[in-house]
C-alpha positions as CSV (number, residue, x, y, z in Angstrom):
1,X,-4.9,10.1,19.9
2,X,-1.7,8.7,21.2
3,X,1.2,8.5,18.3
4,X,2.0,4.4,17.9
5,X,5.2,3.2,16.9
6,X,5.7,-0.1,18.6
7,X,3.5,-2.3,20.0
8,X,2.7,-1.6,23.9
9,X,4.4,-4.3,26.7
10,X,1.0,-5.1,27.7
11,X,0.7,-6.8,24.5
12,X,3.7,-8.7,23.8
13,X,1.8,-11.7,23.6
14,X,-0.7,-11.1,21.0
15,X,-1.2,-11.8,17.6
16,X,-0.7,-9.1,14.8
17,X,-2.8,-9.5,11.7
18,X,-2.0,-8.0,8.7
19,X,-4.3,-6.5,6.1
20,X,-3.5,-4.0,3.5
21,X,-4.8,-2.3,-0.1
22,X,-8.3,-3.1,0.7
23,X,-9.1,0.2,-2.2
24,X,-12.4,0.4,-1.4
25,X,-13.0,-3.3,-2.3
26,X,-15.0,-4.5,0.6
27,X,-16.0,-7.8,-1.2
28,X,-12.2,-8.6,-0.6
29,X,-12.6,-7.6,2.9
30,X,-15.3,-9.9,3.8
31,X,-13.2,-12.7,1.7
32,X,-10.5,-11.9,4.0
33,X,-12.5,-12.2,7.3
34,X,-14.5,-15.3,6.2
35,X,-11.0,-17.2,7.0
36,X,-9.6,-14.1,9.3
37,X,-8.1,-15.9,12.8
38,X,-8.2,-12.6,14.0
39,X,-10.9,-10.3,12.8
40,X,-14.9,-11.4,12.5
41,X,-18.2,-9.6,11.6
42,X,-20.9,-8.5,13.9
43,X,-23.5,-8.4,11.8
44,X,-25.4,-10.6,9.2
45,X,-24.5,-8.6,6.1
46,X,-21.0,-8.8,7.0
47,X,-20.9,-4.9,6.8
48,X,-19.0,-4.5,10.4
49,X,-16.0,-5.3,12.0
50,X,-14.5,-6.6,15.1
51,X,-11.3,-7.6,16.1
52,X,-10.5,-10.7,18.6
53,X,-9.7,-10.0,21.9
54,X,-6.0,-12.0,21.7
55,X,-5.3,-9.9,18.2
56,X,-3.8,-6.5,17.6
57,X,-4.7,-5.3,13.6
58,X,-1.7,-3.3,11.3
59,X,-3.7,-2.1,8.7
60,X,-1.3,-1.4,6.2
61,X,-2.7,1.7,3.8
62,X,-4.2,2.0,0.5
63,X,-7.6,1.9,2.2
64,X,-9.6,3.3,-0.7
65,X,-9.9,4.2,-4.3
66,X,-10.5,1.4,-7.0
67,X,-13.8,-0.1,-5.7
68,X,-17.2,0.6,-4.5
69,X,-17.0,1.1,-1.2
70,X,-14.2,3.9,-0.5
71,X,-16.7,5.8,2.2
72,X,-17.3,2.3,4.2
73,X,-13.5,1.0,4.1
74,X,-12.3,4.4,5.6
75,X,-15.0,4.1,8.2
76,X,-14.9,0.8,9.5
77,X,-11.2,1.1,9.8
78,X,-11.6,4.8,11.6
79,X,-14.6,3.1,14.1
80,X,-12.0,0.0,14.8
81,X,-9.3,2.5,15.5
82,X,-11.2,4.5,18.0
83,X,-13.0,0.6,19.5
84,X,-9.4,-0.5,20.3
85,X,-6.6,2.6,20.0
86,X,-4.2,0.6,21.3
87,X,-4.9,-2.6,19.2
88,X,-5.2,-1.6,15.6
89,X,-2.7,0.5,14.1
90,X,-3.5,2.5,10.9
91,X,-0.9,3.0,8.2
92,X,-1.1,5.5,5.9
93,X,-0.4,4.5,2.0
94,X,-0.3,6.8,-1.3
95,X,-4.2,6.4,-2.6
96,X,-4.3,7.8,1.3
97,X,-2.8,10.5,1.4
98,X,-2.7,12.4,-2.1
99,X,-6.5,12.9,-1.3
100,X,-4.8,15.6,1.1
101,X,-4.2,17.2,-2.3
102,X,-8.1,18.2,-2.6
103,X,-8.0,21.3,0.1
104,X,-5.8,22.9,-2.2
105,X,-6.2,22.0,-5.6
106,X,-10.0,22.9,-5.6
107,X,-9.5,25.9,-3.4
108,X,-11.5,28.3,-4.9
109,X,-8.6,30.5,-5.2
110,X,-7.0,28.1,-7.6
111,X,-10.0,27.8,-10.4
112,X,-8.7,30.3,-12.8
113,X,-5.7,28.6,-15.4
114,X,-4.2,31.7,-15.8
115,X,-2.9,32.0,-12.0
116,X,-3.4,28.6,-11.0
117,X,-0.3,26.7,-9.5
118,X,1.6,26.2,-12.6
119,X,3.4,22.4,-11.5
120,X,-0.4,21.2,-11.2
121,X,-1.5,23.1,-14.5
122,X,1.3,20.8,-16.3
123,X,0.3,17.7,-15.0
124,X,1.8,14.9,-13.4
125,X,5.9,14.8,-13.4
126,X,6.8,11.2,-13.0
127,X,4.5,10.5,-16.4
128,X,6.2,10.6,-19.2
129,X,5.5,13.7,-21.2
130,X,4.8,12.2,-24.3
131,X,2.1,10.0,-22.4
132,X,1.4,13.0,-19.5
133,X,-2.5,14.2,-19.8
134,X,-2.2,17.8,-19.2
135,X,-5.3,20.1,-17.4
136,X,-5.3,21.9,-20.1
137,X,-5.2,19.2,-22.4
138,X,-8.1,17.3,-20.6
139,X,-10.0,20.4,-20.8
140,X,-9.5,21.0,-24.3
141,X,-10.8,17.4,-24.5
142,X,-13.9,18.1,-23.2
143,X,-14.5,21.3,-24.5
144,X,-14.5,19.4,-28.4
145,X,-15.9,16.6,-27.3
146,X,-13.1,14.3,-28.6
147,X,-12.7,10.8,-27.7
148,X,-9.4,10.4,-30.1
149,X,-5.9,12.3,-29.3
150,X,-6.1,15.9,-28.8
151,X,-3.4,17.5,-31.5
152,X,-3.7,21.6,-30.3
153,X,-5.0,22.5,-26.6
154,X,-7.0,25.4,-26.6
155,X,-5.8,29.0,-25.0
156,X,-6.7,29.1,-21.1
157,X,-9.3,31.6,-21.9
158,X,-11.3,29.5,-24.6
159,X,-11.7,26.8,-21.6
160,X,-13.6,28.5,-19.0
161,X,-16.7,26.9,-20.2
162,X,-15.6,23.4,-19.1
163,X,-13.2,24.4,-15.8
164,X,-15.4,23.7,-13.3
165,X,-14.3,21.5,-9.8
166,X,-16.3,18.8,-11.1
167,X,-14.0,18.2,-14.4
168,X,-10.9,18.9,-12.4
169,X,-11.8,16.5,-10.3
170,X,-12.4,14.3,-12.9
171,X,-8.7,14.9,-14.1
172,X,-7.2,14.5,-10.6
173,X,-8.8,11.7,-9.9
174,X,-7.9,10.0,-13.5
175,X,-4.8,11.0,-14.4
176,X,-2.9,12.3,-11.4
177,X,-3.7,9.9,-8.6
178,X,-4.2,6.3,-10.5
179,X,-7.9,6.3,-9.5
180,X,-9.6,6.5,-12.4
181,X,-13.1,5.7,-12.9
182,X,-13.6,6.4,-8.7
183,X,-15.7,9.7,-9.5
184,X,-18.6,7.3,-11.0
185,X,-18.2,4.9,-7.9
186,X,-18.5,7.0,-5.6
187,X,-21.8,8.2,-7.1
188,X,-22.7,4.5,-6.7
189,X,-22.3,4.1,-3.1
190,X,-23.9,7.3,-2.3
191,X,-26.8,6.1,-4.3
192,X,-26.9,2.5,-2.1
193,X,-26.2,4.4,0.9
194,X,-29.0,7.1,0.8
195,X,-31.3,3.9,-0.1
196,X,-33.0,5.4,-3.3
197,X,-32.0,4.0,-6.3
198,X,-34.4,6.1,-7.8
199,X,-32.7,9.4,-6.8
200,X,-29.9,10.6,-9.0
201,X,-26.7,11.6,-7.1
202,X,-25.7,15.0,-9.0
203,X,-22.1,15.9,-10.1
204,X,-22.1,18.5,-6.9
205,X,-23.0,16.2,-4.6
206,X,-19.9,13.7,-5.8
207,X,-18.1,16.4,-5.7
208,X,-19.1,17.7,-2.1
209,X,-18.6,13.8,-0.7
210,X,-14.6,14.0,-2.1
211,X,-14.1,17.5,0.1
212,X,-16.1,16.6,2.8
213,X,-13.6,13.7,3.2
214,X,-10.7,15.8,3.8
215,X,-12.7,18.5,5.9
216,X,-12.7,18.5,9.5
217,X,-14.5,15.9,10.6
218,X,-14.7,14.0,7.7
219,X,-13.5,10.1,7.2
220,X,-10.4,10.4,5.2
221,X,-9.0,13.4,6.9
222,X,-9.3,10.9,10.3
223,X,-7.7,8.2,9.2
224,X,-4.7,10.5,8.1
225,X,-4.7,11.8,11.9
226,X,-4.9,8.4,13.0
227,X,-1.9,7.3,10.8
228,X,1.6,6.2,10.7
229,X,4.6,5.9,8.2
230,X,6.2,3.2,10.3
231,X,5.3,0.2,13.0
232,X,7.4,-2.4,15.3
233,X,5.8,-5.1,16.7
234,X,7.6,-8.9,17.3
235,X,11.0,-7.7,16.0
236,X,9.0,-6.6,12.5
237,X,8.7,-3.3,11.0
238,X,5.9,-2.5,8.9
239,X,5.7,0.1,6.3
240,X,3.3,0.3,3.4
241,X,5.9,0.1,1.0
242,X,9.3,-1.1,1.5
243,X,12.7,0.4,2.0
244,X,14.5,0.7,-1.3
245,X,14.4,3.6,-2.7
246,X,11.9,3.2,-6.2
247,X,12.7,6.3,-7.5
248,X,16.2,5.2,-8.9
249,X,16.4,1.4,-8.0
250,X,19.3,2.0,-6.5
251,X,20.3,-0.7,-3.8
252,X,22.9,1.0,-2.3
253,X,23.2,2.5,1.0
254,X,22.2,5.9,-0.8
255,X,19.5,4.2,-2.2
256,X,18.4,2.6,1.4
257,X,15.4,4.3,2.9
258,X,16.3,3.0,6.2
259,X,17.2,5.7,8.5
260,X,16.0,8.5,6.5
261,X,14.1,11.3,7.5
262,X,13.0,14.1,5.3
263,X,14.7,17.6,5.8
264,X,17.9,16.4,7.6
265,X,21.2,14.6,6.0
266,X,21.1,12.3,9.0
267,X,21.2,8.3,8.6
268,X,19.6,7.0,11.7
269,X,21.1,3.7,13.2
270,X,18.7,3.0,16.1
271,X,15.6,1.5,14.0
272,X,13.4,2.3,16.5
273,X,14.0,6.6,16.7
274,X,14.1,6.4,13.4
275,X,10.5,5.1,13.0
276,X,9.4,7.3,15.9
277,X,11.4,10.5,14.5
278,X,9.7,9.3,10.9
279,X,6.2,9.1,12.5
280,X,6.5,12.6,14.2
281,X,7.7,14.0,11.2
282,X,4.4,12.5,9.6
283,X,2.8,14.4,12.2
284,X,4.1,17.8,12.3
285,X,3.5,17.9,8.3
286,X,-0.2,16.8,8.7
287,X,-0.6,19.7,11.2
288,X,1.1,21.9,8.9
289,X,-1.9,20.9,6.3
290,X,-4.3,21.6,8.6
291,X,-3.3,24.9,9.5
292,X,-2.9,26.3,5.8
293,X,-5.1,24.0,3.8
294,X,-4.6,26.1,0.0
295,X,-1.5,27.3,-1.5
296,X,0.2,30.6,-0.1
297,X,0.2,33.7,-2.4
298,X,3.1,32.7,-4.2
299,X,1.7,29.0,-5.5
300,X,4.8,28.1,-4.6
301,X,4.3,25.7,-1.1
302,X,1.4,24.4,0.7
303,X,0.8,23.5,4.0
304,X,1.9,19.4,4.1
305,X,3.4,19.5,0.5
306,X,6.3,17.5,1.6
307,X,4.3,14.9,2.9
308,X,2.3,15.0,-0.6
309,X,5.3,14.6,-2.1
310,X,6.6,11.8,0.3
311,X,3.8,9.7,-1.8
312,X,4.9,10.7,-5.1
313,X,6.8,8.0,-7.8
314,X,9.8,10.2,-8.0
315,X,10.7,11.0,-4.6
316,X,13.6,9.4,-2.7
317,X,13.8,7.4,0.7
318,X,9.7,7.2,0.9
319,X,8.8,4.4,3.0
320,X,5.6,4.6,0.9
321,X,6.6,4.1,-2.4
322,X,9.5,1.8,-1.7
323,X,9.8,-1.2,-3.8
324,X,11.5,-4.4,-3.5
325,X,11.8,-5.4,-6.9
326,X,14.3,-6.0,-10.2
327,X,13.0,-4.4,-13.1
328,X,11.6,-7.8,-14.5
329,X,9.2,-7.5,-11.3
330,X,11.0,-10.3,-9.5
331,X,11.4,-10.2,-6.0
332,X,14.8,-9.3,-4.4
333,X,16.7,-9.4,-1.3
334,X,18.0,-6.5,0.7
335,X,21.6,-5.3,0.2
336,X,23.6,-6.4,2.9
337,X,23.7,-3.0,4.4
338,X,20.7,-2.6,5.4
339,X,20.0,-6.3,6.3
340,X,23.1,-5.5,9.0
341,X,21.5,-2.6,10.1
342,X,18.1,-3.9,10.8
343,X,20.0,-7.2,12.5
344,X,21.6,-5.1,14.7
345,X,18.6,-3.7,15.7
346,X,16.8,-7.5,16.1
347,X,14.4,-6.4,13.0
348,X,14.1,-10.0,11.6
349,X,11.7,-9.0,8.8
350,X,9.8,-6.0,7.4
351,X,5.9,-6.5,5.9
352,X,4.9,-4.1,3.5
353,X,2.3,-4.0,1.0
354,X,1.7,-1.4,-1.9
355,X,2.7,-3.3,-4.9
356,X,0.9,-6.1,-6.1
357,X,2.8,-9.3,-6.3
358,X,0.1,-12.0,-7.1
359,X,-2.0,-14.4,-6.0
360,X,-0.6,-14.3,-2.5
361,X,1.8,-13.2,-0.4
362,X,5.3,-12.6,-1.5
363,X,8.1,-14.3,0.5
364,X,11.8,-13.1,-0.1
365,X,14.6,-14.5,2.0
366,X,17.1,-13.0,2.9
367,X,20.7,-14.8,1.5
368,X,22.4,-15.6,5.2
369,X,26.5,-15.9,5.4
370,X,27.6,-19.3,5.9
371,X,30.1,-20.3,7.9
372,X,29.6,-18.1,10.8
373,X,31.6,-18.1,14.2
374,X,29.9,-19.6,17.4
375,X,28.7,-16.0,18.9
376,X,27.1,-15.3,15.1
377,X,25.0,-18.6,15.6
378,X,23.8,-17.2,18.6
379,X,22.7,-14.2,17.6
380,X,21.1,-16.1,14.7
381,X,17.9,-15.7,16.2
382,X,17.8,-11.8,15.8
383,X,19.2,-12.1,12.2
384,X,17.4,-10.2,9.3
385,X,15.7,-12.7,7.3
386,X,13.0,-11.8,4.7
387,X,10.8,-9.3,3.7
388,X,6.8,-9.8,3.3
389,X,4.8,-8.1,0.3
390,X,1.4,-8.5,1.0
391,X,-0.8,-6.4,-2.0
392,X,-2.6,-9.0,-3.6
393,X,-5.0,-6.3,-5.6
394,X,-4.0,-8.1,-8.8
395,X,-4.7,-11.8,-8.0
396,X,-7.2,-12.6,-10.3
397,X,-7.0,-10.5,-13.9
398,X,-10.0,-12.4,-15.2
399,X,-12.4,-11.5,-12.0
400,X,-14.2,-8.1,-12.6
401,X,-12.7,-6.7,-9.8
402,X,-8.9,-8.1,-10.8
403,X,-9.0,-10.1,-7.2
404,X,-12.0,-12.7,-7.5
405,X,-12.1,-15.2,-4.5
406,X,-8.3,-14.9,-3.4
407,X,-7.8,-13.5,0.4
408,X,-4.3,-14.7,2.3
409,X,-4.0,-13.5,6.0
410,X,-0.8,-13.3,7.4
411,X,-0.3,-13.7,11.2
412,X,2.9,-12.6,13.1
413,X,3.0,-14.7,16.3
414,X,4.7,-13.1,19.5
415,X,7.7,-15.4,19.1
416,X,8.5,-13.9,15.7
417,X,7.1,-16.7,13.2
418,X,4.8,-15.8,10.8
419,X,1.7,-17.7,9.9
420,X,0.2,-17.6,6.1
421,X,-3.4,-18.9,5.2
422,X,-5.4,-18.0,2.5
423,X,-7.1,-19.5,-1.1
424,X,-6.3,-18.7,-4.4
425,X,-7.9,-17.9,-7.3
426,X,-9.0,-21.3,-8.7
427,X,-10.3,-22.7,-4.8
428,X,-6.8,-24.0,-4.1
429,X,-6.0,-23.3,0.1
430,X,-2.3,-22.4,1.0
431,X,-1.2,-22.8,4.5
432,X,2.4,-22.7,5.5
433,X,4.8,-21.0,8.0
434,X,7.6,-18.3,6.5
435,X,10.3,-20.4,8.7
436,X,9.5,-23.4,6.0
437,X,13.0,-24.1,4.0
438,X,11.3,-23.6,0.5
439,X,9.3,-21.0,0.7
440,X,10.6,-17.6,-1.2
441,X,13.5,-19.8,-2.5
442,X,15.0,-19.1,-6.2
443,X,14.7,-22.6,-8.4
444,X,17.0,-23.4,-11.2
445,X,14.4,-22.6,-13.8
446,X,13.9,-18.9,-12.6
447,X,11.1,-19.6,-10.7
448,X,10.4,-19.0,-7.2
449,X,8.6,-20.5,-4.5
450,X,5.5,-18.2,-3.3
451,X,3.4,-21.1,-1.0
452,X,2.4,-24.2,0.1
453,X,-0.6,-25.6,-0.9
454,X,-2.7,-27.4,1.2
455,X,-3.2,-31.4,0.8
456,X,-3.5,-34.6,2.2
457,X,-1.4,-36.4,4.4
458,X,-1.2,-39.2,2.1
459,X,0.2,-36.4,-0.7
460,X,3.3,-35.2,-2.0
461,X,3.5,-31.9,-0.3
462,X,2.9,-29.3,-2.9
463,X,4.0,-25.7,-4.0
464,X,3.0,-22.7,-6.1
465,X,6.3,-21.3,-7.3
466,X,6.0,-18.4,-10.1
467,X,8.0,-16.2,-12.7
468,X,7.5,-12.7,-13.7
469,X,8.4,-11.6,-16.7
470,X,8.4,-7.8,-18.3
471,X,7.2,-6.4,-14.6
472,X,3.5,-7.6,-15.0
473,X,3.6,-10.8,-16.9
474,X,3.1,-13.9,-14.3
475,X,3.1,-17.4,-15.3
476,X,2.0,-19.8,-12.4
477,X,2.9,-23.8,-12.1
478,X,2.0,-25.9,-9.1
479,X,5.3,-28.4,-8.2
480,X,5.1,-31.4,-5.9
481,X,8.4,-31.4,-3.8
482,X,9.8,-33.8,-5.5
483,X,9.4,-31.5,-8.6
484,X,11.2,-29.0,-6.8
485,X,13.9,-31.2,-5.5
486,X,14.4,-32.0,-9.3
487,X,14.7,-28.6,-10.7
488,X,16.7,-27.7,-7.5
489,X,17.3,-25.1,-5.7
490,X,19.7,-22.0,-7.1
491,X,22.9,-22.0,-4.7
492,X,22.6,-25.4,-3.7
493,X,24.6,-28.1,-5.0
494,X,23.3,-30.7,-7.8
């Protein structure tokens, strides 16, 4: 299937819908589509997707992992992909693409500790060791049967007993990839898919289902052909997660993913062969996977292992784990750098999604230079103005599934604006356009505007602006505009 990296001139008018970190949660997907302008079912149990005929569909990663329906999310997506190749565009996330990890990790050549890979035997880098659950030490768990802190891990040979694919599974899936709990679901929706809830799903057969994915022909390891790093459409670039680097925080231009391409020094300035150049790159290391699956003699390299590393916490310049973020969790705006950089290349925004940022979409505006020359207001139009962040996995801590009844679609119309529509958690309906003056602005009091709320014509027009606090702690209020023209606006004058 054809590479995609911008949208195709037979297209410029369309509509582009965004959707993203569905993980395996199709309840949110059919939340989504209920109010969806763009995408619709075909069938009664709302199990089936289409997409609208004036509509092309960036599905932005993070397709499976924390719910029920991994198998189905990964299909639908794959069977829309191949309806409409040139209308849905399929970009590839972390929870995506560590699952590449299985071919070799479970290789039968790398079940016995003693000669295993030793970076996997010592567990994740980017935790913390103090916090860091080792294989061994996970084995050593199971092997006494201990729900409380192991204090000595057992000697590799003691632990053959319990060192099957099944338990390191287990551990991958728990403590490696941030998918724990996913071995049990997936044994749930093989049980509703086979239609016996009588029959018991074995271990094996959960097991089988997870490589099966990643073999040839299997769901998961489509998708990943089907996929991109990077996407243009409208003068927008879409990435799953962002383009600062999270690894260091850095806002720099080292810190600026932007341009970047792994294995060479280069900083691209042409936005457009950078994405292309990033996408082939994508490409080549997906066919490297495919062509040696396990680890070579030496444990040290495997085919791809630069692209699994791409989606790893603590690598640099990933336009997957990019974060646009202060360490409080509060939004912030590009440096200027790279807002000039994507300006001259008429980017005027980049949606991404990946990290959860609350009950809806996350505007952040971009702080434009006042007092600019005649030929600068021209070329307002192409300016860089704000960045998108669209994971709303976390909307609702108190729903079961941490998202209860809140869905947003955002809509990027082909003269660049960008539509927003959803409901929140409690029933309340936000509708608004990105352009609108108040939206992702910073108030006086430290909060920030996130939407408009839909009411009547006869209503003070009203706003959910928010705060976060210690990177995860949100606190919500709903101001009239006359409330916010009270607090005021920081940068404006009293």
């Amino acid at each position: 299937m054809k590479l995609m990296t911008t949208l195709a001139t037979s297209m410029a008018s369309m509509r582009v819908c965004f959707l993203t970190d569905i993980e395996g949660n199709w309840q949110y997907v059919r939340h989504f589509v209920r109010q969806s302008t763009c995408l619709r079912f075909t069938d009664a149990h709302e199990r089936q997707l289409d997409l609208k005929d004036d509509c092309v569909l960036v599905f932005g990663g993070d397709a499976g992992d924390k719910g029920e329906d991994t198998l189905h999310c990964y299909s639908e997506l794959v069977r829309l992909k191949k309806k409409y190749p040139e209308r849905v565009v399929l970009l590839v996330g972390n929870r995506d693409v560590n699952k590449m990890r299985f071919t070799s990790e479970l290789d039968d050549s790398e079940m016995d500790l003693r000669t295993m890979a030793r970076d996997i035997y010592n567990g994740p880098v980017w935790v913390p060791q103090a916090k860091r659950i080792t294989l061994p030490k996970f084995l050593t768990k199971l092997m006494q049967k201990k729900d409380g802190e192991v204090t000595e891990v057992l000697p590799d040979a003691e632990l053959d007993g319990v060192n099957s694919k099944v338990n390191r599974l287990k551990w991958m899936l728990d403590y490696t990839m941030g998918s724990d709990g996913d071995f049990e679901r997936r044994r749930l929706e093989l049980t509703r898919d086979q239609g016996e809830a009588s029959r018991v799903v074995s271990d094996d057969q959960v097991l089988q289902s997870f490589m099966d994915s990643v073999y040839p022909g299997g769901v998961l390891r489509e998708y990943l052909l089907m996929g991109s790093l990077a996407f243009i459409a409208h003068n927008t670039l879409f990435v799953h997660g962002g383009i600062i680097n999270r690894s260091t925080g850095d806002q720099d231009e080292d810190g600026i993913t932007l341009g970047r391409v792994p294995g060479s020094l280069e900083v691209i300035q042409d936005v457009l062969e950078w994405a292309e150049k990033l996408n082939g790159w994508y490409q080549n290391e997906l066919q490297s996977w495919i062509n040696q699956p396990s680890w070579h003699a030496d444990h040290k390299e495997r085919g791809g292992d630069e692209l699994m590393s791409y989606v790893l916490p603590s690598y640099e310049h990933s336009v997957v784990m990019g974060r646009h973020l202060d360490s409080t969790g509060m939004p912030v705006p590009l440096p200027s750098y790279a807002a000039n950089l994507l300006t001259a290349n008429s980017i005027n925004r980049i949606i991404v999604g990946h990290t959860p940022h609350g009950t809806c979409p996350t505007v952040i505006k971009q702080p434009q230079t006042e007092n600019r020359t005649d030929s600068q207001v021209c070329e307002a139009v192409h300016r860089f103005d704000e960045v998108l962040m669209c994971d709303t996995s976390y909307s609702d801590m108190q729903a079961p599934d941490n998202r209860g009844l809140a869905a947003s679609e955002v809509i990027l119309l082909p003269d660049g604006r960008v539509q927003v529509h959803g409901i929140l958690p409690d029933g309340k309906r936000i509708d608004y356009e990105t352009q609108e003056s108040n939206i992702g602005r910073l108030l006086r009091d430290g909060t920030m505007v996130k939407a408009k709320v839909v009411t009547s014509a006869d209503e003070d027009p009203c706003y959910l602006v928010f705060k976060v606090e210690n990177g995860y702690s949100y606190t919500y209020h709903y101001r009239t505009l006359t409330e916010l023209m009270e607090i005021g606006f920081q940068g404006s004058e009293q």
